[in-house]
N, C-alpha and C positions, 0 to 999 in steps of 0.2 A: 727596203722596209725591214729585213731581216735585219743590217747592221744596227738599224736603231734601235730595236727592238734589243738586241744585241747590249747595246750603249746604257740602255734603262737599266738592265737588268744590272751592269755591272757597277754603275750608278748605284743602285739599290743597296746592292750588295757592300757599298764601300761604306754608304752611311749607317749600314747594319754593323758592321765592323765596330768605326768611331762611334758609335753611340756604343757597343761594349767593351770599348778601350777605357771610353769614358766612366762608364761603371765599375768598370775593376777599380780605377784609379780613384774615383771617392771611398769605394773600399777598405782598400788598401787603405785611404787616409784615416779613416773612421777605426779601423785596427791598432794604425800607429797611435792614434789619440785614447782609446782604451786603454794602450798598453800603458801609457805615458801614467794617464790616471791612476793604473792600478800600480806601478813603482812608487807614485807621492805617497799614495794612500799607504803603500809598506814603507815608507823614508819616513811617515809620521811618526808609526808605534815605536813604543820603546822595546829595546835590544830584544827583550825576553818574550815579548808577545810577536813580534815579529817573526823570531824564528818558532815559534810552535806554530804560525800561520803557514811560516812554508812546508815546515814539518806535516802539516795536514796538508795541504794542496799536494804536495810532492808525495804521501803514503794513498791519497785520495787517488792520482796519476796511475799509479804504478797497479792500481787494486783495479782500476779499470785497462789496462792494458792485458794484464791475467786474465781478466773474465775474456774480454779479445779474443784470446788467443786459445783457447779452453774450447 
């Protein structure tokens, strides 16, 4: 009885696993596909708005890494 008891649990424990293997990996797909969006969305503008966009993201970045760290 113990073995099986044994077998369930380890059972259990494997489709706990894959089902958060599974999760990560929609994840991770749903990130790469944001990411993907948000370079079109910067490949649209033109030269001079683009870079003040990364200009603010990347000074936006940096102002939250300071408070961080503070």
């Amino acid at each position: 009885m113990k073995r099986r008891s044994r077998a369930i649990v380890a059972l259990v424990g494997i489709a706990v696993l894959a089902a958060a293997a599974y999760q990560l990996r929609e994840k991770h797909q749903e990130a790469e596909l944001t990411v993907q969006d948000i370079h079109d969305q910067l490949d649209a503008l033109d030269p001079a708005t683009r870079a003040a966009v990364v200009a603010r993201l990347t000074s936006d970045e940096v102002t939250k890494v300071h408070e961080h760290h503070q």
